[in-house]
Each structure stands twice: as C-alpha cells, then as structure tokens.
N, CA, C and O atoms as a Tinker XYZ file with bonds, in Angstrom:
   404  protein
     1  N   -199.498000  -75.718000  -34.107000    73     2
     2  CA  -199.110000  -76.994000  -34.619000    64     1     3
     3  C   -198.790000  -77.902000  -33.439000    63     2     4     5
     4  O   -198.122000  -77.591000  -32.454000    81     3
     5  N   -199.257000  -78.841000  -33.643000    73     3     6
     6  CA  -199.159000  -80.093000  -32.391000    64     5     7
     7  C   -197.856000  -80.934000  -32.725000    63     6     8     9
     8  O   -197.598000  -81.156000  -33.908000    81     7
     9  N   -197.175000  -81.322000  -31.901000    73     7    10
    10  CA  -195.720000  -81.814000  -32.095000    64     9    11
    11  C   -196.606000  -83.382000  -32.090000    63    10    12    13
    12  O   -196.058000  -84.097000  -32.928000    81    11
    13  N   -197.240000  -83.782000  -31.728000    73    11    14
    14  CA  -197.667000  -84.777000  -32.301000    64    13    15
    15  C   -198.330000  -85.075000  -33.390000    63    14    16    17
    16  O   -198.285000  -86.197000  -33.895000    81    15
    17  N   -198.929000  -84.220000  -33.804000    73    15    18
    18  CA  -199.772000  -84.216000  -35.460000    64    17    19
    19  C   -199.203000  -83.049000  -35.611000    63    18    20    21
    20  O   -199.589000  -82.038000  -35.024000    81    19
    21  N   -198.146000  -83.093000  -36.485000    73    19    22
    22  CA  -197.814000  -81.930000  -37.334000    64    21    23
    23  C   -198.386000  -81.199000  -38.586000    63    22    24    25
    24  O   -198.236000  -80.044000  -38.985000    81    23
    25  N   -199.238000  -82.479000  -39.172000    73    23    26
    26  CA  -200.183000  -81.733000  -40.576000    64    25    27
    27  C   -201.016000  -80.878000  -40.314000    63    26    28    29
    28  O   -201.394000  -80.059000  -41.151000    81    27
    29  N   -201.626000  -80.943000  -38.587000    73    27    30
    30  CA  -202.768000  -80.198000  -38.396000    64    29    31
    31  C   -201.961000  -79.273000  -37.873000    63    30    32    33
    32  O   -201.195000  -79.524000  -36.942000    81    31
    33  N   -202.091000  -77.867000  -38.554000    73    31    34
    34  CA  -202.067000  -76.595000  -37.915000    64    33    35
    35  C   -202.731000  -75.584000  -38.664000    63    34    36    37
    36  O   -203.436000  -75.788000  -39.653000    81    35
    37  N   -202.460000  -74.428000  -38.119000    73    35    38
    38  CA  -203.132000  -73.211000  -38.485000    64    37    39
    39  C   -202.448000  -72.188000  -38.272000    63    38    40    41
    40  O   -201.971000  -72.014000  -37.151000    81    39
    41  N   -202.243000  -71.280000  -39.287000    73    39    42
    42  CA  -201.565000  -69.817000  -39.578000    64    41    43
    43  C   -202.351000  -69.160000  -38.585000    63    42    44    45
    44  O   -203.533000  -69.328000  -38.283000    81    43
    45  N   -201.331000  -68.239000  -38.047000    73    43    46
    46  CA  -201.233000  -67.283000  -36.945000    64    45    47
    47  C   -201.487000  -65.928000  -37.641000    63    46    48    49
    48  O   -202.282000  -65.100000  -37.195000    81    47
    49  N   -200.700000  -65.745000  -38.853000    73    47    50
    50  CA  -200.200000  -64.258000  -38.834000    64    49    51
    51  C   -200.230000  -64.954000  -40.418000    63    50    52    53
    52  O   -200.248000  -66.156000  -40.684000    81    51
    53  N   -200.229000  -63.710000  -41.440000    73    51    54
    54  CA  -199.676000  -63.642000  -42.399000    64    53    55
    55  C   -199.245000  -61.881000  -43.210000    63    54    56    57
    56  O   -199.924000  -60.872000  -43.398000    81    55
    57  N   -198.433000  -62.083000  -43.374000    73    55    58
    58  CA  -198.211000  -60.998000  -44.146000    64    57    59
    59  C   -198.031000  -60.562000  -45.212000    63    58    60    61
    60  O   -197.223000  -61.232000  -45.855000    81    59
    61  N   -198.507000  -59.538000  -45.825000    73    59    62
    62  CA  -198.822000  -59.570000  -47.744000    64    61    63
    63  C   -197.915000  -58.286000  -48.100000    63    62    64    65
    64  O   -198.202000  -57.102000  -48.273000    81    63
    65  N   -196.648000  -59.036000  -48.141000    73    63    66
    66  CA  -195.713000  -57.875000  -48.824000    64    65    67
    67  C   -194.538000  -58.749000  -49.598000    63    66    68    69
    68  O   -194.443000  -59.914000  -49.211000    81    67
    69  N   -193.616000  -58.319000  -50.663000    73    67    70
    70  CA  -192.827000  -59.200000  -51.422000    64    69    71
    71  C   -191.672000  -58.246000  -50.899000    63    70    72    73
    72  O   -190.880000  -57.912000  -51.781000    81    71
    73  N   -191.451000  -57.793000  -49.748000    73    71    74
    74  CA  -190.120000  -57.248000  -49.168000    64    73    75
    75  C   -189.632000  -58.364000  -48.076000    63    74    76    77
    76  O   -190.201000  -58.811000  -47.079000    81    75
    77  N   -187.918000  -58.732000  -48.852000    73    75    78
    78  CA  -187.019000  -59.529000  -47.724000    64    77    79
    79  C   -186.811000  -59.254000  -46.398000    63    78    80    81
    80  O   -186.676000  -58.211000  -45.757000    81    79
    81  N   -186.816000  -60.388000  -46.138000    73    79    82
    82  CA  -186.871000  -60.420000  -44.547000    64    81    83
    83  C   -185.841000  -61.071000  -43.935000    63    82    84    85
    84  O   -185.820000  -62.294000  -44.068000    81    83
    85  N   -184.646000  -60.343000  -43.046000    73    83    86
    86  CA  -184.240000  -60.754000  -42.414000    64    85    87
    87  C   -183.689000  -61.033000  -40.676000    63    86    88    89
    88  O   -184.176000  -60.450000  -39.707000    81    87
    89  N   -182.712000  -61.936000  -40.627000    73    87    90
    90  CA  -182.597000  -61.903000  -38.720000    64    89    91
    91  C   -183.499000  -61.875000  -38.276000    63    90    92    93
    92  O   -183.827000  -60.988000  -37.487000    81    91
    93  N   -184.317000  -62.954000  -38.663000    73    91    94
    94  CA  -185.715000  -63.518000  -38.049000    64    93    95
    95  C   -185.422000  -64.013000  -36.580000    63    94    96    97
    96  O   -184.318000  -64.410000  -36.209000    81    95
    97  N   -186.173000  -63.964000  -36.056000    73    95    98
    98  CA  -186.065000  -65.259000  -34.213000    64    97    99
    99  C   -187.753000  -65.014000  -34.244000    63    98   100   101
   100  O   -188.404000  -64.031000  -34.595000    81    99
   101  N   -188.175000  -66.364000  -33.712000    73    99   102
   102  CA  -189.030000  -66.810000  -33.176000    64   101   103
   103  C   -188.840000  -67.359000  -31.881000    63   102   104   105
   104  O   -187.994000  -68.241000  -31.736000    81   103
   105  N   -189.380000  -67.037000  -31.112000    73   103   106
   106  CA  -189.487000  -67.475000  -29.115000    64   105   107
   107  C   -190.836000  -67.694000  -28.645000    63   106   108   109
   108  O   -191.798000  -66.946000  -28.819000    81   107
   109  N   -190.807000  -68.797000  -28.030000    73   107   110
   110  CA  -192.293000  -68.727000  -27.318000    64   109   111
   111  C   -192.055000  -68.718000  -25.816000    63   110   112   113
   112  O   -190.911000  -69.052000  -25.508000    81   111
   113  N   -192.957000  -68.381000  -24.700000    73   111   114
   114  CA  -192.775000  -68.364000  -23.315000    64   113   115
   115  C   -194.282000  -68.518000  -23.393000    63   114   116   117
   116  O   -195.327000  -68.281000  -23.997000    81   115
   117  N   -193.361000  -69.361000  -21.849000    73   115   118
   118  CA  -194.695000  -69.708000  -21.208000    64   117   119
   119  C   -194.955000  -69.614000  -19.749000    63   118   120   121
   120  O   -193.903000  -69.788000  -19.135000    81   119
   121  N   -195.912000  -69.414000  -19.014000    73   119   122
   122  CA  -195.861000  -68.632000  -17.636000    64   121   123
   123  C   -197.621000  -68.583000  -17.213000    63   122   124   125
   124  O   -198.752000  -68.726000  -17.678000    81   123
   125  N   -196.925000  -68.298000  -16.094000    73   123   126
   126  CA  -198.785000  -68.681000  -15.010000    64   125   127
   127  C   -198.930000  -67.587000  -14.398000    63   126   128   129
   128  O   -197.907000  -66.991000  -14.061000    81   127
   129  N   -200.437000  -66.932000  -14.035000    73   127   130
   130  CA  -200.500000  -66.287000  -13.573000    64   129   131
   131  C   -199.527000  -65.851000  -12.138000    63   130   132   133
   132  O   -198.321000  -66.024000  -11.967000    81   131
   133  N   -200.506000  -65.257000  -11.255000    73   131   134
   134  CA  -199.611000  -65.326000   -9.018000    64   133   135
   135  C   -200.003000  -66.374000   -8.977000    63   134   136   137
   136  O   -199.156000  -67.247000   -9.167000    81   135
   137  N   -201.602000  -66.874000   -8.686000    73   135   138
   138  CA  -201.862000  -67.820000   -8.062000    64   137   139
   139  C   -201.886000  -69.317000   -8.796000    63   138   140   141
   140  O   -202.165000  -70.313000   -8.128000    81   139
   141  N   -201.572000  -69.405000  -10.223000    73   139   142
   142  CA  -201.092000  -70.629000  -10.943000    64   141   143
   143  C   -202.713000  -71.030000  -11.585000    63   142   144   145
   144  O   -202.991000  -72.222000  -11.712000    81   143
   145  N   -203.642000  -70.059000  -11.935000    73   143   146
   146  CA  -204.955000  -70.879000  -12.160000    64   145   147
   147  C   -204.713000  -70.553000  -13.633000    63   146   148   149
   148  O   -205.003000  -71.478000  -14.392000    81   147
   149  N   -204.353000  -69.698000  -14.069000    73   147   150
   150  CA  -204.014000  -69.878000  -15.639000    64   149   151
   151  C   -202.706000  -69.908000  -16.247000    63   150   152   153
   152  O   -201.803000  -69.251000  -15.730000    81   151
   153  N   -202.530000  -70.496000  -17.135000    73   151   154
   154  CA  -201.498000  -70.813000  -18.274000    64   153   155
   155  C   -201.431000  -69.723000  -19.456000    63   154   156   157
   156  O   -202.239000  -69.533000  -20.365000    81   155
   157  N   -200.081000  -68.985000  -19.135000    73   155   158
   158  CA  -200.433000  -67.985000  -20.603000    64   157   159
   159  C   -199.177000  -68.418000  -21.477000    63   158   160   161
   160  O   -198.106000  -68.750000  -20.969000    81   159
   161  N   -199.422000  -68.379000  -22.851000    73   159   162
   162  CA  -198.417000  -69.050000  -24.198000    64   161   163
   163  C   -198.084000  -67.802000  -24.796000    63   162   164   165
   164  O   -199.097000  -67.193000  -25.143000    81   163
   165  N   -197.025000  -67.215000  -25.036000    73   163   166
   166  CA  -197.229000  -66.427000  -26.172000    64   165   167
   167  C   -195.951000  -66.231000  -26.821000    63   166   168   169
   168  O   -194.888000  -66.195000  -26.201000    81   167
   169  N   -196.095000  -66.063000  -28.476000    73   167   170
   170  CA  -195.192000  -66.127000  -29.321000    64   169   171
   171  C   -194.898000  -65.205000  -29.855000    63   170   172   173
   172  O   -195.825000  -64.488000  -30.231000    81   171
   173  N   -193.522000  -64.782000  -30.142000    73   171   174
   174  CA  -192.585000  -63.423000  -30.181000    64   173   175
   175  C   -191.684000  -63.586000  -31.602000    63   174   176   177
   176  O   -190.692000  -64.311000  -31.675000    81   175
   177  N   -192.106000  -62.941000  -32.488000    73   175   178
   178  CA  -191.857000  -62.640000  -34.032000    64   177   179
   179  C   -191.050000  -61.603000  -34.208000    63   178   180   181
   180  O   -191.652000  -60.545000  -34.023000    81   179
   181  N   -189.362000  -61.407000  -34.633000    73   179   182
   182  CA  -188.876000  -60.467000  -34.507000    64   181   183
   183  C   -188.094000  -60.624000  -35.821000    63   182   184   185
   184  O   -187.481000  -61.686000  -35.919000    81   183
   185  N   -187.995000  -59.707000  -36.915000    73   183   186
   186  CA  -186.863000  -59.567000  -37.948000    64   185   187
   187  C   -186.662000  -58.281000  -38.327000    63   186   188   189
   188  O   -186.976000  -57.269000  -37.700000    81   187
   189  N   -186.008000  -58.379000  -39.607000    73   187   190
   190  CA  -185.833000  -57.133000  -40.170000    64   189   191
   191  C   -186.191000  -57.006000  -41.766000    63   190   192   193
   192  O   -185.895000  -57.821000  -42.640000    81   191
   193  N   -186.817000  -55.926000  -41.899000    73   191   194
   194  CA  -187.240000  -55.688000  -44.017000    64   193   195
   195  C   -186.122000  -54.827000  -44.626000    63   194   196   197
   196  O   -185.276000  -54.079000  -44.135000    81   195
   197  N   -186.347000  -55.108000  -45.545000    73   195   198
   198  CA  -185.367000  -54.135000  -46.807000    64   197   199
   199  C   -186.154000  -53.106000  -47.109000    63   198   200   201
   200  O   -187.274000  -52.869000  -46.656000    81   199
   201  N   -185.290000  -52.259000  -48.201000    73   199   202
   202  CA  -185.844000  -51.223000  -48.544000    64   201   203
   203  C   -186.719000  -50.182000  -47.154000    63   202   204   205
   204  O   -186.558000  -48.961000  -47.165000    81   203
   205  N   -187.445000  -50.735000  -46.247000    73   203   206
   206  CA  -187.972000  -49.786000  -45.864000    64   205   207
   207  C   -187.369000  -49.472000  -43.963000    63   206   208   209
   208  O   -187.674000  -48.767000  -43.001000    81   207
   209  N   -186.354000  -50.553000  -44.350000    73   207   210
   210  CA  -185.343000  -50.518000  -42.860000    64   209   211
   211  C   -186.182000  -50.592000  -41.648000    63   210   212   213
   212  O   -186.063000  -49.605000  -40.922000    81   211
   213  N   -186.661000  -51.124000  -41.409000    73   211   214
   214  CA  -187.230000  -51.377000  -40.109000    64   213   215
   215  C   -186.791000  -53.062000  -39.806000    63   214   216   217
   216  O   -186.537000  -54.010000  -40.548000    81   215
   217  N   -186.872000  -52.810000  -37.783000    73   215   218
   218  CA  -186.925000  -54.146000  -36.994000    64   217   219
   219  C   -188.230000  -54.050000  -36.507000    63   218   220   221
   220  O   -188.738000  -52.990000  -36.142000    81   219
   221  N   -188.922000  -55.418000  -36.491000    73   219   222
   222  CA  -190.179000  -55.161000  -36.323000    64   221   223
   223  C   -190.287000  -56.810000  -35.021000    63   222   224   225
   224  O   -189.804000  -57.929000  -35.196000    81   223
   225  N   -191.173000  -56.235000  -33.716000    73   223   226
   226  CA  -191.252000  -57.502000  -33.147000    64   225   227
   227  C   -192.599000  -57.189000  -32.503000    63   226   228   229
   228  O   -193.019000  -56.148000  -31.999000    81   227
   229  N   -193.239000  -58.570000  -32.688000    73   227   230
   230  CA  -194.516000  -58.544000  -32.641000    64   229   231
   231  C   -194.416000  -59.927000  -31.588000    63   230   232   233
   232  O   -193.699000  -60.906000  -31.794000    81   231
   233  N   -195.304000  -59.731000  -30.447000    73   231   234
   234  CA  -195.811000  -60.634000  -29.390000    64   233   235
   235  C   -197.097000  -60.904000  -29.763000    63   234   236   237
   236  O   -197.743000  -59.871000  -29.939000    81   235
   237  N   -197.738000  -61.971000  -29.958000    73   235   238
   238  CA  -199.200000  -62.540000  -30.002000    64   237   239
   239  C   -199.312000  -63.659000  -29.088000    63   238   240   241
   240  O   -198.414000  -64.485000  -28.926000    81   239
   241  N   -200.594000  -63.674000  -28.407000    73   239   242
   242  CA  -201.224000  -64.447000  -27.000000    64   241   243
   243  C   -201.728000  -65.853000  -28.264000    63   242   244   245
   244  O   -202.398000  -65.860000  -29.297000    81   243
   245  N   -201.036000  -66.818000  -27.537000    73   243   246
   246  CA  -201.049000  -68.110000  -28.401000    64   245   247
   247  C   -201.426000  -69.616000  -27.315000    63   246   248   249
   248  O   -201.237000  -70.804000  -27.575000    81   247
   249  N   -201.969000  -69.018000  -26.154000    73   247   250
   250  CA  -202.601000  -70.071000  -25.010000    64   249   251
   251  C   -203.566000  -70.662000  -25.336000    63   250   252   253
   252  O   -203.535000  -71.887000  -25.225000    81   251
   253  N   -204.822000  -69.984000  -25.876000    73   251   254
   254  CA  -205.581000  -70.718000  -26.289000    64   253   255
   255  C   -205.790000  -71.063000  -27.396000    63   254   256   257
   256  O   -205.940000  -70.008000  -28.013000    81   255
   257  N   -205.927000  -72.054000  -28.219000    73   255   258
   258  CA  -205.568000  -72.485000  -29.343000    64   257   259
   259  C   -207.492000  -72.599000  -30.276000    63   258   260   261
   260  O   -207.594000  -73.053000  -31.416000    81   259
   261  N   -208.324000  -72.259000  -29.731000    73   259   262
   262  CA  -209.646000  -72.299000  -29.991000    64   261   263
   263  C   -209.842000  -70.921000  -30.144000    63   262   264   265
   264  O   -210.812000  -70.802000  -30.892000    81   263
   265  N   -209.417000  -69.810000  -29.817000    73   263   266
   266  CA  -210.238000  -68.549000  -29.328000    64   265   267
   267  C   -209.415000  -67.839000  -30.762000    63   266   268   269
   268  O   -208.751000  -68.585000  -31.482000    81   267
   269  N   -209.512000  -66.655000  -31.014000    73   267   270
   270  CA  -208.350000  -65.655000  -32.389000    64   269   271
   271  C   -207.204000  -65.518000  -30.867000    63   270   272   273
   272  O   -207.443000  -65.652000  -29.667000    81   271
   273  N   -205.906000  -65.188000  -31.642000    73   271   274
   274  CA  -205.056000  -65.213000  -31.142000    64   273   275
   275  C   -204.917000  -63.612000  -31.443000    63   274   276   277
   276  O   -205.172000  -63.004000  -32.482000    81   275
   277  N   -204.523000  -63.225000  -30.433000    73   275   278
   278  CA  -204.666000  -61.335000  -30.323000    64   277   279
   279  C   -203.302000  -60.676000  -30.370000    63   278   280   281
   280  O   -202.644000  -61.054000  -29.400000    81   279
   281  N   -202.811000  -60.054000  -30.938000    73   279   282
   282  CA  -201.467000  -59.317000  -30.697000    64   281   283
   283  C   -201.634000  -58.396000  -29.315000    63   282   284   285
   284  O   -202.534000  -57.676000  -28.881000    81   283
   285  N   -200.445000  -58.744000  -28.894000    73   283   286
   286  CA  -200.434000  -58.178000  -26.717000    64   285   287
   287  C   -199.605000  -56.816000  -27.397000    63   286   288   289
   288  O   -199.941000  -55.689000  -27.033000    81   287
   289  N   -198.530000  -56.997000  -28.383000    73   287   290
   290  CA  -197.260000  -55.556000  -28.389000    64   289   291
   291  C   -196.828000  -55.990000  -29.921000    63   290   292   293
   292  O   -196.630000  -57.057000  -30.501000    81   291
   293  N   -196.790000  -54.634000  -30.252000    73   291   294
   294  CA  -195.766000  -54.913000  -31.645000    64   293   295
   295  C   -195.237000  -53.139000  -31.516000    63   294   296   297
   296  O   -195.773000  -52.083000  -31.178000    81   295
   297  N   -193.500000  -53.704000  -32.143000    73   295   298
   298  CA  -192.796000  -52.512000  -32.149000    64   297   299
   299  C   -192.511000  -52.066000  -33.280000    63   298   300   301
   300  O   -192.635000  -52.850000  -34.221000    81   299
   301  N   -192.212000  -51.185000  -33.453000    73   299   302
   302  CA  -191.371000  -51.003000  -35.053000    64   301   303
   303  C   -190.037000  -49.924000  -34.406000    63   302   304   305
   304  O   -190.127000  -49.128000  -33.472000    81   303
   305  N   -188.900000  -50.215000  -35.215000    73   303   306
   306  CA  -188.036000  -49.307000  -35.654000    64   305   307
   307  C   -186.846000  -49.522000  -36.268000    63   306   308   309
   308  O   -186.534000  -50.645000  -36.663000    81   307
   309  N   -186.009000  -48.390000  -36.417000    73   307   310
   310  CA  -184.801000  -47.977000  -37.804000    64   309   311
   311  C   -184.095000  -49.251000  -37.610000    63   310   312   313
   312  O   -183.882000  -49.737000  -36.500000    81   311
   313  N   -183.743000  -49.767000  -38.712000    73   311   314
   314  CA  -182.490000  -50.849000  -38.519000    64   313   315
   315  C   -182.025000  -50.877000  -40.314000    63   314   316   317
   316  O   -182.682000  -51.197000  -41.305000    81   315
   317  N   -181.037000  -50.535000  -40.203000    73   315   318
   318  CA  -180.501000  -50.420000  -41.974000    64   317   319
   319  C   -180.465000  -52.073000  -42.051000    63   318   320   321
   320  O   -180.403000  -52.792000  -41.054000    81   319
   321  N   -180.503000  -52.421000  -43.059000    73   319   322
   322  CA  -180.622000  -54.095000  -43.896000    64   321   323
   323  C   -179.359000  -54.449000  -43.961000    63   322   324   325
   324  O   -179.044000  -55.638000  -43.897000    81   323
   325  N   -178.279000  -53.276000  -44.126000    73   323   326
   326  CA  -176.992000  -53.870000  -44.038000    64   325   327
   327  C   -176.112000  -54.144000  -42.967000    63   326   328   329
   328  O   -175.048000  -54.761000  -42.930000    81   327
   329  N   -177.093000  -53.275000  -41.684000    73   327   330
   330  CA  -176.370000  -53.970000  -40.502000    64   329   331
   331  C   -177.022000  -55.626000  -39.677000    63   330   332   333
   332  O   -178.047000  -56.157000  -40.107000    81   331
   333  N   -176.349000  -56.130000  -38.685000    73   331   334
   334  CA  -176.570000  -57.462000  -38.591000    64   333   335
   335  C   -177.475000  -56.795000  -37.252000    63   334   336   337
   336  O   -177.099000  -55.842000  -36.569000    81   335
   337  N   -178.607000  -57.473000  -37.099000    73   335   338
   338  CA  -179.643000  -57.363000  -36.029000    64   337   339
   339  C   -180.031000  -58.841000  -35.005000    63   338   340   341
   340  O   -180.049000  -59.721000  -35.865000    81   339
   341  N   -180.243000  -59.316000  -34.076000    73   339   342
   342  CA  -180.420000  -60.384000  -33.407000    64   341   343
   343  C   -181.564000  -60.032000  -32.671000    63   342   344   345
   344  O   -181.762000  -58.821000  -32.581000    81   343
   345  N   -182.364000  -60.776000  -32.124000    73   343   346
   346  CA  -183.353000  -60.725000  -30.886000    64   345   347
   347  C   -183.448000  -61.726000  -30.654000    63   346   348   349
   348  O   -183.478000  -62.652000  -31.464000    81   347
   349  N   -183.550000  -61.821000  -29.022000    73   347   350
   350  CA  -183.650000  -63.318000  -28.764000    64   349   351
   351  C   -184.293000  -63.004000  -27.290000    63   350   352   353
   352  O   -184.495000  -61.799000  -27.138000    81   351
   353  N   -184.575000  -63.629000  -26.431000    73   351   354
   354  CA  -185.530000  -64.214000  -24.756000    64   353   355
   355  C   -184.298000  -64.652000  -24.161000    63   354   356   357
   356  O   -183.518000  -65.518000  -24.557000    81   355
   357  N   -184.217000  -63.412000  -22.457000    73   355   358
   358  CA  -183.294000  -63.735000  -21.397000    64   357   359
   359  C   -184.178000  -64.553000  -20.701000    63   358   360   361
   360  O   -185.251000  -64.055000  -20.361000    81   359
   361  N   -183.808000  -66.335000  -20.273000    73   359   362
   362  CA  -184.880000  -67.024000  -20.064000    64   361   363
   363  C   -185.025000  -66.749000  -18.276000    63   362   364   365
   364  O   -186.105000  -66.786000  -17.687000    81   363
   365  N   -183.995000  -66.537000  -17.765000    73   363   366
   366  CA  -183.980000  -65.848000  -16.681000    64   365   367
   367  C   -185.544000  -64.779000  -16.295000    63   366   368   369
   368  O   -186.516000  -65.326000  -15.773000    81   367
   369  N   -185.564000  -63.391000  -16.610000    73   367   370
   370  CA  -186.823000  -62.677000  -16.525000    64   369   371
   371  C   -187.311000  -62.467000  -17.926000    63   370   372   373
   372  O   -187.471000  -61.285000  -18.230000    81   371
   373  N   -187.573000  -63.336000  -18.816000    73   371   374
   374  CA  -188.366000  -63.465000  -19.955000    64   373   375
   375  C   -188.126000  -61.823000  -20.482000    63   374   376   377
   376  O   -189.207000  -61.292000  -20.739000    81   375
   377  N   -186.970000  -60.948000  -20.687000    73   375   378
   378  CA  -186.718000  -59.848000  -21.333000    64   377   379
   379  C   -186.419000  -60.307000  -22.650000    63   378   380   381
   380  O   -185.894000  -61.388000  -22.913000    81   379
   381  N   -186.732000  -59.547000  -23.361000    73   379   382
   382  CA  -186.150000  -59.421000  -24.977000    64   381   383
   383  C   -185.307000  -58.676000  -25.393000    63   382   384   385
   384  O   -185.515000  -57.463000  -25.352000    81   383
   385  N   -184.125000  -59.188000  -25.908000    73   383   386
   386  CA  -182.964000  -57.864000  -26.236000    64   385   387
   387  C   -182.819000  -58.172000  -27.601000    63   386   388   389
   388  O   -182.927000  -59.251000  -28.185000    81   387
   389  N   -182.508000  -56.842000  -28.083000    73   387   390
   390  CA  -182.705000  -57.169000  -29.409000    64   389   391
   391  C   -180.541000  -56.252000  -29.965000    63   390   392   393
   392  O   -180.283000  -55.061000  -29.789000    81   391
   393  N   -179.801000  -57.001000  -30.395000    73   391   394
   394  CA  -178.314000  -56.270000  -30.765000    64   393   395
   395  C   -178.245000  -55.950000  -32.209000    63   394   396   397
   396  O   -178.519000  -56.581000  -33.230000    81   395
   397  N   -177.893000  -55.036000  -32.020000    73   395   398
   398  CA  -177.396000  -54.942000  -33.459000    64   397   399
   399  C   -176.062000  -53.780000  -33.386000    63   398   400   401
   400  O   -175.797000  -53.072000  -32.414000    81   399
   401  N   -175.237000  -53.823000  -34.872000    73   399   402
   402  CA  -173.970000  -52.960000  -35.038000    64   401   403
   403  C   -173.764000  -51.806000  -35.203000    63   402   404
   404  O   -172.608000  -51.394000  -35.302000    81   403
C-alpha cells in the first residue's frame, strides 16, 4: 500500500481459518546490502491463535513490490491464549524478541 494512494494495494498473505487471533505486531525493516547496491524491505507478522496455542511469526521479503513476495522464516510455537505474548524489533540490531508470562 502506497502512503500516497492508499486505495491501491494488494494482499500479501491471507489466511483461511475462523480461529482468534491474538498479540498481533506488525514491523517492517529496512536495510542494504555491504556495498549499498540493493534495498531489502521486509515485513514481520507475529501473534497468537486459540484453541490450538501457538505464537506464530512469519518474515516475508516485501522490496519488490512487482515480483511474489516470498516468505524468508516462519516460526511456530507453544503459547497458551491465556497468557499475554508481545513481539516487537530491537531497532538497534534489527533482533526480534518475542515476551511472554
């Protein structure tokens, strides 16, 4: 989605399940190769489902906006629905920590 034309965009991802979702974060980073000749974008999808208790965070390469956008990493694991979960980007070395109780 273009922050200047917002009507025009296009779905990334979709997912076909009627299980709640929570302690969502969305992050994007952005970063250049060593020698600065390319630009890489990529966007970092992290929550949690019910019933089947998982935290799930998925990285997809989102630089080029013409080409399919490819998943780079996706994780899965245990997180009960009733505990509180966070993930978020140390903007420092672009790490992902993800807390929970």
């Amino acid at each position: 989605m273009s922050d200047k034309n917002p009507d025009d965009f296009k779905f990334l991802t979709k997912w076909k399940n009627k299980l709640d979702l929570g302690d969502a974060s969305i992050n994007v980073i952005r970063h250049a190769n060593r020698d600065k000749t390319q630009q890489y974008k990529e966007l970092i999808i992290s929550y949690k489902t019910i019933y089947i208790n998982t935290f799930n965070v998925t990285v997809m390469d989102i630089s080029d906006i013409n080409s399919e956008q490819t998943t780079l990493f996706r994780h899965e694991s245990f997180q009960l629905w009733e505990s509180e979960a966070r993930g978020f980007m140390l903007s420092r070395n672009n790490d992902f920590i993800i807390l929970n109780k």
